[in-house]
HTML snippet that shows the backbone in 3Dmol.js (N, CA, C, O; Angstrom):
<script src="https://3Dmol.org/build/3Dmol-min.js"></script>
<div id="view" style="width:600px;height:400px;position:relative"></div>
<script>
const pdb = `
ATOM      1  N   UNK A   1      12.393  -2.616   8.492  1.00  0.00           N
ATOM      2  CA  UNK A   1      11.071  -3.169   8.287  1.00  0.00           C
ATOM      3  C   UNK A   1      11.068  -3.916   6.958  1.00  0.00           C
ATOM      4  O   UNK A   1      11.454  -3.531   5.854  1.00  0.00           O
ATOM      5  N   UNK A   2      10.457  -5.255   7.390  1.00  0.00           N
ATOM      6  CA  UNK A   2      10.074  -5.926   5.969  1.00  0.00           C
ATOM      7  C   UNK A   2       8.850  -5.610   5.243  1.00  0.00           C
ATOM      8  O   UNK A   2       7.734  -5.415   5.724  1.00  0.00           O
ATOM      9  N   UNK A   3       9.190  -5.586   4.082  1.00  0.00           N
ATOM     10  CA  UNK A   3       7.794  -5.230   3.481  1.00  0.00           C
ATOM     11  C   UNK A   3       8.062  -6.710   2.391  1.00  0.00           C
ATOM     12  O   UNK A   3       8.824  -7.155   1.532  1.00  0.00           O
ATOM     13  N   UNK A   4       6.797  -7.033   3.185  1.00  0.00           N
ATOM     14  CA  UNK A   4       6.259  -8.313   2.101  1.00  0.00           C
ATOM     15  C   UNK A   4       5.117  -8.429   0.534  1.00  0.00           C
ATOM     16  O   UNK A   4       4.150  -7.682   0.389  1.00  0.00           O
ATOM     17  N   UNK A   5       5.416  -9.231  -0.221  1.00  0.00           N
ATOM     18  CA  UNK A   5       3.989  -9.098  -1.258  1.00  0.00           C
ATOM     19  C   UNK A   5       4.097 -10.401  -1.556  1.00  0.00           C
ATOM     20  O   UNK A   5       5.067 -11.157  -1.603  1.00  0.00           O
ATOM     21  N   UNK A   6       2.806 -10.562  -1.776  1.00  0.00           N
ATOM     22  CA  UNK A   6       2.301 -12.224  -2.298  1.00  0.00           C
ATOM     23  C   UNK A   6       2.036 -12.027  -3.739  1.00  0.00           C
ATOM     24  O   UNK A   6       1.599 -10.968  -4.189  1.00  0.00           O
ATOM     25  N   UNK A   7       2.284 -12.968  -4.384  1.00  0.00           N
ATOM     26  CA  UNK A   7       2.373 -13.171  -5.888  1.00  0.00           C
ATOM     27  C   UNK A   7       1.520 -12.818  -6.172  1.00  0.00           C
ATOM     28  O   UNK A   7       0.565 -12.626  -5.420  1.00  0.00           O
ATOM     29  N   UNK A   8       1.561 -12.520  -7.825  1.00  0.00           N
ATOM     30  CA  UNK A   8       0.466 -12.404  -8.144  1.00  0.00           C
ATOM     31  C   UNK A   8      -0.535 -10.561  -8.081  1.00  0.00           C
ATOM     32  O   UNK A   8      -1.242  -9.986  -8.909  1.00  0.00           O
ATOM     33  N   UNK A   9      -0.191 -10.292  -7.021  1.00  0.00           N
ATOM     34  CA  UNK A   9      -0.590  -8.758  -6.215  1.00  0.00           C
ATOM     35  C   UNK A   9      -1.209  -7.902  -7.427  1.00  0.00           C
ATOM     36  O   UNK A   9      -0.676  -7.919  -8.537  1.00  0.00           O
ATOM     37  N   UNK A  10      -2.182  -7.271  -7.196  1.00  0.00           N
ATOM     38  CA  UNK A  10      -2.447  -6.011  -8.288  1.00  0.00           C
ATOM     39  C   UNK A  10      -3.350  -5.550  -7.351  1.00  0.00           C
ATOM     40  O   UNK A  10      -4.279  -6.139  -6.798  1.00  0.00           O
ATOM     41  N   UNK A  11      -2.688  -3.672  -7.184  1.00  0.00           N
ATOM     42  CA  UNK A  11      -3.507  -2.743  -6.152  1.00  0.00           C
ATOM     43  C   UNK A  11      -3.690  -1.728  -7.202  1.00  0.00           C
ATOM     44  O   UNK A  11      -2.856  -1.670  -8.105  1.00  0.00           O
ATOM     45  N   UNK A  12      -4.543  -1.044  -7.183  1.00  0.00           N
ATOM     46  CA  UNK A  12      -4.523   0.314  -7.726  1.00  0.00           C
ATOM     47  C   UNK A  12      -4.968   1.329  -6.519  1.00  0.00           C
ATOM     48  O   UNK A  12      -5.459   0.968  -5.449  1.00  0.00           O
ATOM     49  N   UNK A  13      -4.688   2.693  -6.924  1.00  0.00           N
ATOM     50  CA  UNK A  13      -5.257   3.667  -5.610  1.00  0.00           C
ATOM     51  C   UNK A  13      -5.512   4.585  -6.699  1.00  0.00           C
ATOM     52  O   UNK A  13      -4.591   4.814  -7.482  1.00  0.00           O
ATOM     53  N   UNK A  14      -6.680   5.161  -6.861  1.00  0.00           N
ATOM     54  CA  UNK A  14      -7.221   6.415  -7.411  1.00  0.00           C
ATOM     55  C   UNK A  14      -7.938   7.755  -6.487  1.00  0.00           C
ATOM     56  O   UNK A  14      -8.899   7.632  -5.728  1.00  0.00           O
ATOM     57  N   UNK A  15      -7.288   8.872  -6.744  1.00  0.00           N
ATOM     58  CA  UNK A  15      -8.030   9.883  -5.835  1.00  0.00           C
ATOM     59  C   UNK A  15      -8.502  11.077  -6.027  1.00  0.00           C
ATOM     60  O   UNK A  15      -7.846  12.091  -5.786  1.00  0.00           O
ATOM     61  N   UNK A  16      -9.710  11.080  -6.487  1.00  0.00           N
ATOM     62  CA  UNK A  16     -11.128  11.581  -7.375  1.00  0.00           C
ATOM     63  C   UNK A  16     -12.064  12.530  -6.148  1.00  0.00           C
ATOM     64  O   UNK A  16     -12.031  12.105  -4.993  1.00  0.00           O
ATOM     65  N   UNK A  17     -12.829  13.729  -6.433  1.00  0.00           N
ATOM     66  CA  UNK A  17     -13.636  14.147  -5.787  1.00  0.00           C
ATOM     67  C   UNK A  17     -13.660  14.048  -4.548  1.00  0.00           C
ATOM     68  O   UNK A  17     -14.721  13.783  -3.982  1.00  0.00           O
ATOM     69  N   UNK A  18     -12.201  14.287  -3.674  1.00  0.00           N
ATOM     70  CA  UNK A  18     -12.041  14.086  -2.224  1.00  0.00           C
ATOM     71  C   UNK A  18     -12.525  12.762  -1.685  1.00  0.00           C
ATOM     72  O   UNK A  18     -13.173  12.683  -0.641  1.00  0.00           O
ATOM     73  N   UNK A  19     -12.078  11.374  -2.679  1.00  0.00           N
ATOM     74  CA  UNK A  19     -12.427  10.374  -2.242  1.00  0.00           C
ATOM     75  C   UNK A  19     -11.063   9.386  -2.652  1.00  0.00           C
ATOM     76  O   UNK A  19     -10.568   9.328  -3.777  1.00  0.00           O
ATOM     77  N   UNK A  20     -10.669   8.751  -1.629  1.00  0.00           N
ATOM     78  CA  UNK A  20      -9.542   7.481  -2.384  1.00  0.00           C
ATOM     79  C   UNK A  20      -9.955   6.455  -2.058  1.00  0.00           C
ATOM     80  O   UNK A  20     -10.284   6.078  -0.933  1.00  0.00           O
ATOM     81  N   UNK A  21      -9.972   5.809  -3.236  1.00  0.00           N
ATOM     82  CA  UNK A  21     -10.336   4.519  -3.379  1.00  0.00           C
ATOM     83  C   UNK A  21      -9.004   3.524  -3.788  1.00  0.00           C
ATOM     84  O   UNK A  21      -8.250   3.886  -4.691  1.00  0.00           O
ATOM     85  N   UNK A  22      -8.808   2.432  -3.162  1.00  0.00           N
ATOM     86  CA  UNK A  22      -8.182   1.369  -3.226  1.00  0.00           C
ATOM     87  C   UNK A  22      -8.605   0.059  -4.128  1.00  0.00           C
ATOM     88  O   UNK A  22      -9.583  -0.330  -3.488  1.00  0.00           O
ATOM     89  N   UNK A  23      -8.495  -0.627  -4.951  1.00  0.00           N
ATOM     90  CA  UNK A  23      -8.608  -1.217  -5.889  1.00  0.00           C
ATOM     91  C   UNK A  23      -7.645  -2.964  -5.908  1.00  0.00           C
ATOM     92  O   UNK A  23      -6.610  -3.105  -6.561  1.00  0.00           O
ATOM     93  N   UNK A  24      -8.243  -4.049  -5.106  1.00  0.00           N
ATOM     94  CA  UNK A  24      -7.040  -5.192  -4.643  1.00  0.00           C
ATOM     95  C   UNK A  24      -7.141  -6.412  -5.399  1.00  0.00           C
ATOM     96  O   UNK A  24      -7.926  -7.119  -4.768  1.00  0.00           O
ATOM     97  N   UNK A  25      -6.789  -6.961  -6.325  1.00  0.00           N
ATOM     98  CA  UNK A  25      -7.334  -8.600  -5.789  1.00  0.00           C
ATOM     99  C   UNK A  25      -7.285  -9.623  -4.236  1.00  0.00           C
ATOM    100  O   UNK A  25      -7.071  -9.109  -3.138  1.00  0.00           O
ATOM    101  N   UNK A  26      -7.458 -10.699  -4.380  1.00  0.00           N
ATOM    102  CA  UNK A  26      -7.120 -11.149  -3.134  1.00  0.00           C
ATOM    103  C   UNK A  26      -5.463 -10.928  -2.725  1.00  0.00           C
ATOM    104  O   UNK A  26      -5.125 -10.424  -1.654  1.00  0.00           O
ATOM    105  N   UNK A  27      -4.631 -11.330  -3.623  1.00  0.00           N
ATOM    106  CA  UNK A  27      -3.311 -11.545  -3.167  1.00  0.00           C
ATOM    107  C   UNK A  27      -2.839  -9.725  -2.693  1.00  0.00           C
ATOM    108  O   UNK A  27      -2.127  -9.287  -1.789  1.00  0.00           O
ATOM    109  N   UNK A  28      -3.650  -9.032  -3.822  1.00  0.00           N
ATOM    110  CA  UNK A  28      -3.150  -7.387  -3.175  1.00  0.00           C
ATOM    111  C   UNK A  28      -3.424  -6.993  -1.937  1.00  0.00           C
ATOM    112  O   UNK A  28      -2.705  -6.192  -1.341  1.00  0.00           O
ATOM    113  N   UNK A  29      -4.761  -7.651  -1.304  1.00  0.00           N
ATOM    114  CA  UNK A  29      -5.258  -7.388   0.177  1.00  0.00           C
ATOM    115  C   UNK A  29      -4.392  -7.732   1.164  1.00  0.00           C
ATOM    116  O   UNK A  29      -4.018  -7.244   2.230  1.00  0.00           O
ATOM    117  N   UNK A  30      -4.095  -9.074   0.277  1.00  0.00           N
ATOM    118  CA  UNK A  30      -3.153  -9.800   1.328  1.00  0.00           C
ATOM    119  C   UNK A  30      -2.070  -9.170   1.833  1.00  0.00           C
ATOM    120  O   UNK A  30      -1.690  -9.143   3.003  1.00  0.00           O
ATOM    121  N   UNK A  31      -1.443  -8.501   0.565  1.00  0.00           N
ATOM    122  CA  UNK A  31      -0.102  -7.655   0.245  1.00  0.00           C
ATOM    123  C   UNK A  31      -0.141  -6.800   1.649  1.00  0.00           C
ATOM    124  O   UNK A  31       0.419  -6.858   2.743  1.00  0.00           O
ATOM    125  N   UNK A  32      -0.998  -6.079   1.080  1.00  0.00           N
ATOM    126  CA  UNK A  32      -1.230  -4.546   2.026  1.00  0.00           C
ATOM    127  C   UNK A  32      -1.832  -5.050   3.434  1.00  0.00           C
ATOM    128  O   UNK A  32      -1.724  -4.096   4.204  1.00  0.00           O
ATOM    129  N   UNK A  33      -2.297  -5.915   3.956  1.00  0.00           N
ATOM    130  CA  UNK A  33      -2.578  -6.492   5.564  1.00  0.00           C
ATOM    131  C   UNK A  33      -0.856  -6.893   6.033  1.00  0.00           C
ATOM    132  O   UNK A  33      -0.370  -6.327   7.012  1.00  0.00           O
ATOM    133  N   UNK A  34      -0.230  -7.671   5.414  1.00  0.00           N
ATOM    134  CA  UNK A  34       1.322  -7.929   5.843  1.00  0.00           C
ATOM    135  C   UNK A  34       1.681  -6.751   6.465  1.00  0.00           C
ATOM    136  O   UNK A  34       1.946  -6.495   7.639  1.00  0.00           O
ATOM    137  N   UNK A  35       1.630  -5.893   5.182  1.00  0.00           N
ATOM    138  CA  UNK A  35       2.914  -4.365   5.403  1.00  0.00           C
ATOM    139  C   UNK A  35       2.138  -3.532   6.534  1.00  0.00           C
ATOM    140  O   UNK A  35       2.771  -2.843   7.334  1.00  0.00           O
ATOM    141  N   UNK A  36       0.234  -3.659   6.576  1.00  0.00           N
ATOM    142  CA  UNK A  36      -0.184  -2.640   7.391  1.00  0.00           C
ATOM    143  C   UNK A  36       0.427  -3.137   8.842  1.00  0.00           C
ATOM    144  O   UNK A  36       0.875  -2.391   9.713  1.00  0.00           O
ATOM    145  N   UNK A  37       0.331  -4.694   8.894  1.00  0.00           N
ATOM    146  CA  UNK A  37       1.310  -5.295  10.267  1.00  0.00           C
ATOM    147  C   UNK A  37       2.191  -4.684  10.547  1.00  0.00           C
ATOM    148  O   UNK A  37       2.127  -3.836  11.437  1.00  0.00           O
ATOM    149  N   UNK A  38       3.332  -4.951   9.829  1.00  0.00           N
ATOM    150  CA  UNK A  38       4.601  -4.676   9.818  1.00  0.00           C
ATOM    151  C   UNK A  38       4.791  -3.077  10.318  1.00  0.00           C
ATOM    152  O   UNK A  38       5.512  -2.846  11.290  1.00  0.00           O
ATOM    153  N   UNK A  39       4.018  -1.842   9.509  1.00  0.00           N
ATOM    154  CA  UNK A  39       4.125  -0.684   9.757  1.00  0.00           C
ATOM    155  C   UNK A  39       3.176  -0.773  11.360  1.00  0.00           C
ATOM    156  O   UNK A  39       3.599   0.145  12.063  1.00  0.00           O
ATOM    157  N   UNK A  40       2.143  -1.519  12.057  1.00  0.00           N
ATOM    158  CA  UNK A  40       2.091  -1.220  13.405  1.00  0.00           C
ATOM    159  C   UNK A  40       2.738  -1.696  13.830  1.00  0.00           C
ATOM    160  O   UNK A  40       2.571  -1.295  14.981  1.00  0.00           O
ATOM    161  N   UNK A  41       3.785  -2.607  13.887  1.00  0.00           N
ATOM    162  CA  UNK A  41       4.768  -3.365  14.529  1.00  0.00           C
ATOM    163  C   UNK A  41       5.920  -2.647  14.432  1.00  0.00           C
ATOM    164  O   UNK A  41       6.931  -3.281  14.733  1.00  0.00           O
ATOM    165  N   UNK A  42       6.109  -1.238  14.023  1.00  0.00           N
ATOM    166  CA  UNK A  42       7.579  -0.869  13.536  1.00  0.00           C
ATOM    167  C   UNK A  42       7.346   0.578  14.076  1.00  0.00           C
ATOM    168  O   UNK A  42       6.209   0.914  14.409  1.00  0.00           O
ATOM    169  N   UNK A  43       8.335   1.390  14.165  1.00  0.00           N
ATOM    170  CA  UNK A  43       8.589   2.863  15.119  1.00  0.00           C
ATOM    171  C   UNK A  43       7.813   3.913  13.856  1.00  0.00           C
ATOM    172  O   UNK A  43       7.789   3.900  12.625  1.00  0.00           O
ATOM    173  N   UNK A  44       7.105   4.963  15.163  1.00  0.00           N
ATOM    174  CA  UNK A  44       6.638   6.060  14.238  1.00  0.00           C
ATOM    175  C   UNK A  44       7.664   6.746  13.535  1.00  0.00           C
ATOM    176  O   UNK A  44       8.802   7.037  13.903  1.00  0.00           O
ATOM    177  N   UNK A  45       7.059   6.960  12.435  1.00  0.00           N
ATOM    178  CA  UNK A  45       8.037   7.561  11.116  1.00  0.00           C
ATOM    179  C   UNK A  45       8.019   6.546  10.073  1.00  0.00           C
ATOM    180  O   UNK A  45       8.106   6.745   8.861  1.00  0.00           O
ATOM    181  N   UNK A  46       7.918   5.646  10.564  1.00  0.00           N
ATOM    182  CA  UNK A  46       8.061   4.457   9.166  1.00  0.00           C
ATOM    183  C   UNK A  46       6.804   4.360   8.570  1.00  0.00           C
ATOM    184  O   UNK A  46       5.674   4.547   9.022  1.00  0.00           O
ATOM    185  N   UNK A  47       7.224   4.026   7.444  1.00  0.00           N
ATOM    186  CA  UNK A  47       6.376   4.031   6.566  1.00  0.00           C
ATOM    187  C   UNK A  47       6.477   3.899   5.286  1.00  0.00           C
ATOM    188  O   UNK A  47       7.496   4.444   4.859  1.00  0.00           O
ATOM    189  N   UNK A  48       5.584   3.200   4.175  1.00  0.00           N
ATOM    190  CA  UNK A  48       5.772   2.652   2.711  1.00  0.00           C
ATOM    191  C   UNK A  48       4.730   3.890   1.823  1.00  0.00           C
ATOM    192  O   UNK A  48       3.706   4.530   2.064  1.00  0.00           O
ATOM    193  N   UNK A  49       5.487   3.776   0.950  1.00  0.00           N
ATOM    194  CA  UNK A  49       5.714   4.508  -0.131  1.00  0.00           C
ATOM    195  C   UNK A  49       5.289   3.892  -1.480  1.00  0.00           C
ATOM    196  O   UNK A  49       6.270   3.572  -2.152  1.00  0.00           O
ATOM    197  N   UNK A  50       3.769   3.565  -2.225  1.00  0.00           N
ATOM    198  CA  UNK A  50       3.477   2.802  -3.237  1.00  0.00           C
ATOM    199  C   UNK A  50       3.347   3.859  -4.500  1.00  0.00           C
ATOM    200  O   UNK A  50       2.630   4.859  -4.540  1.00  0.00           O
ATOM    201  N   UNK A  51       4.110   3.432  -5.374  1.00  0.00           N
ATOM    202  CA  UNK A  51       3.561   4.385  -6.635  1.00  0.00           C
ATOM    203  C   UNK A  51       3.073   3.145  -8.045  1.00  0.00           C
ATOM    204  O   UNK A  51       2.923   1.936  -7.869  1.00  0.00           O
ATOM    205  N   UNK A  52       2.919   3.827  -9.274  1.00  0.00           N
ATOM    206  CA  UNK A  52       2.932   3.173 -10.393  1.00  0.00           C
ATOM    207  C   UNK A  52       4.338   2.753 -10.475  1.00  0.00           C
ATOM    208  O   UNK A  52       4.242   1.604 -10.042  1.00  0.00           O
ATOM    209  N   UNK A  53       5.372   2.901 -10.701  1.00  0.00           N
ATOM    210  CA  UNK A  53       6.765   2.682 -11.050  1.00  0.00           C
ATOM    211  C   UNK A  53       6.929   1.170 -10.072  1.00  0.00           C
ATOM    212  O   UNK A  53       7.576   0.296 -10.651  1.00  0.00           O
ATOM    213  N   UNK A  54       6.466   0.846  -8.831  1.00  0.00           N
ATOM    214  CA  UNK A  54       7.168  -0.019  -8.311  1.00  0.00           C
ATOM    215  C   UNK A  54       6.229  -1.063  -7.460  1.00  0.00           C
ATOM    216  O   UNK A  54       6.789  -1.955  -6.822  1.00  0.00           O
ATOM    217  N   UNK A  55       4.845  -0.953  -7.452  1.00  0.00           N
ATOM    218  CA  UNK A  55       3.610  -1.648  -6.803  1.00  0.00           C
ATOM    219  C   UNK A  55       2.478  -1.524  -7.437  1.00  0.00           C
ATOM    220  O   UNK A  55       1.955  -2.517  -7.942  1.00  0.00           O
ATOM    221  N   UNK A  56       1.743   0.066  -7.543  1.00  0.00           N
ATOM    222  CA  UNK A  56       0.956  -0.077  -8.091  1.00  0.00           C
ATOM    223  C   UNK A  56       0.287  -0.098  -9.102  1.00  0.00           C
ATOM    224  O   UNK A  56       1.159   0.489  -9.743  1.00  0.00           O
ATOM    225  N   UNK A  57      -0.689  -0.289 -10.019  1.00  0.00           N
ATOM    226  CA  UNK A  57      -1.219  -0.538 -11.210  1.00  0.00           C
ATOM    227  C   UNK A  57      -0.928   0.923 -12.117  1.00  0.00           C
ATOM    228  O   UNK A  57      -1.052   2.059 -11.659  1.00  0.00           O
ATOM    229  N   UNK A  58      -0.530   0.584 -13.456  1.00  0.00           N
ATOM    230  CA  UNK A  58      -0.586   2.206 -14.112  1.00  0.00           C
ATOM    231  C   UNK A  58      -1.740   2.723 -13.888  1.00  0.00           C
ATOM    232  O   UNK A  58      -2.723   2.030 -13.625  1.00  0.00           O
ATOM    233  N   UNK A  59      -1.767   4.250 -13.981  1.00  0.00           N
ATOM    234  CA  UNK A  59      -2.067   5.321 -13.370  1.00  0.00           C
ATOM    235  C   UNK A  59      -2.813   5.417 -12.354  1.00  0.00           C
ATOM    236  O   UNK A  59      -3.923   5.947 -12.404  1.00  0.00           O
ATOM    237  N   UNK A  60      -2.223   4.839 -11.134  1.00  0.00           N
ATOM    238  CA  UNK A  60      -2.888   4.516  -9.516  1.00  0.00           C
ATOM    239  C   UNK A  60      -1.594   6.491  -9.379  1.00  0.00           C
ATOM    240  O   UNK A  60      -0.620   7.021  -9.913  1.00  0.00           O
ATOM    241  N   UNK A  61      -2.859   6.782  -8.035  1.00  0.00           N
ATOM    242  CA  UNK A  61      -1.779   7.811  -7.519  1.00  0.00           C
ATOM    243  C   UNK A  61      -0.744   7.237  -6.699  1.00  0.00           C
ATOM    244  O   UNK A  61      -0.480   6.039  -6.595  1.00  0.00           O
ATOM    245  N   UNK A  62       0.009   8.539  -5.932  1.00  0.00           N
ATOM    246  CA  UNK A  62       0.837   8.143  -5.449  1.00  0.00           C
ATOM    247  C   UNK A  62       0.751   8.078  -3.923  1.00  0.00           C
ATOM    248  O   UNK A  62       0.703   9.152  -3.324  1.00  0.00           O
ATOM    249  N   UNK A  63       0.723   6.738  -3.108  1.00  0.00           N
ATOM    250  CA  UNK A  63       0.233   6.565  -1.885  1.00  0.00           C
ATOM    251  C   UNK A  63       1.427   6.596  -0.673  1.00  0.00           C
ATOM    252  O   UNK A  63       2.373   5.811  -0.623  1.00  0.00           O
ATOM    253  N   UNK A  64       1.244   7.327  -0.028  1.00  0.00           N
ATOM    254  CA  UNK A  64       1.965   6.922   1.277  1.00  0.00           C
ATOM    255  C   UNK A  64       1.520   6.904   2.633  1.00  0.00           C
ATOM    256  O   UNK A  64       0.972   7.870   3.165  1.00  0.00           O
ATOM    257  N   UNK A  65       1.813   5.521   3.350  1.00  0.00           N
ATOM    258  CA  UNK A  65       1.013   5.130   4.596  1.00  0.00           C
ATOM    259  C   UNK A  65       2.341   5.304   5.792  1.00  0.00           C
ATOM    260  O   UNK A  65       3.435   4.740   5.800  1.00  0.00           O
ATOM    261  N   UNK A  66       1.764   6.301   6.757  1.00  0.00           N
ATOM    262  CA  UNK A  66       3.175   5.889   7.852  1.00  0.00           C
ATOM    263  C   UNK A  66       2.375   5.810   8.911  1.00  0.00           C
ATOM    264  O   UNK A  66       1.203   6.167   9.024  1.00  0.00           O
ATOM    265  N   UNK A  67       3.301   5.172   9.899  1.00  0.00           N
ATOM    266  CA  UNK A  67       3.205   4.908  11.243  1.00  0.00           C
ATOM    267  C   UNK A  67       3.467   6.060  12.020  1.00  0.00           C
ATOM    268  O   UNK A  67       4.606   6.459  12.262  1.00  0.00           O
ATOM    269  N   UNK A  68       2.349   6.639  12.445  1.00  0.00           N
ATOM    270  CA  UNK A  68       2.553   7.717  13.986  1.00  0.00           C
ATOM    271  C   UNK A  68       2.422   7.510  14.950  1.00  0.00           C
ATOM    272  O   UNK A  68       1.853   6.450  15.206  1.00  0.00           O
ATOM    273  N   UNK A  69       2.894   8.445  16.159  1.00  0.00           N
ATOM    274  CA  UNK A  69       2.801   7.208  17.955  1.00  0.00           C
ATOM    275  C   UNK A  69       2.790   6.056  17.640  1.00  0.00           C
ATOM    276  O   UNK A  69       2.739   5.180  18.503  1.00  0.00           O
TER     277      UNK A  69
END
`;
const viewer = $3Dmol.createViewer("view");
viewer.addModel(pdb, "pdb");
viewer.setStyle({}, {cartoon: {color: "spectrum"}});
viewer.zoomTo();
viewer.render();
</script>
């Protein structure tokens, strides 16, 4: 699976009082609509893995989205 990002990108994910919130500019929306493609287009089990270290904004938690059935 490709995982794509458009320039520019800044996401944050914070997760507070049993609530997560997502945080995009345009190009980050963009980011994350590609990959949400890509992960329904691709076999259950797959799935991306965003942290601070490698996508998201310092101190965003640590997100992971997979594909089931």
């Amino acid at each position: 699976m490709t995982v794509e990002w458009v320039n520019g990108f800044e996401i944050k994910a914070l997760a507070e009082k049993g609530e997560i919130v997502i945080s995009a500019n345009r190009e980050g929306l963009l980011s994350l609509a590609k990959q949400l493609t890509a992960l329904a287009n691709g076999e259950p089990g797959d799935h991306i893995h965003y942290d601070e270290y490698n996508s998201l904004e310092e101190g965003s938690a640590e997100m992971i989205i997979e594909r089931i059935m």
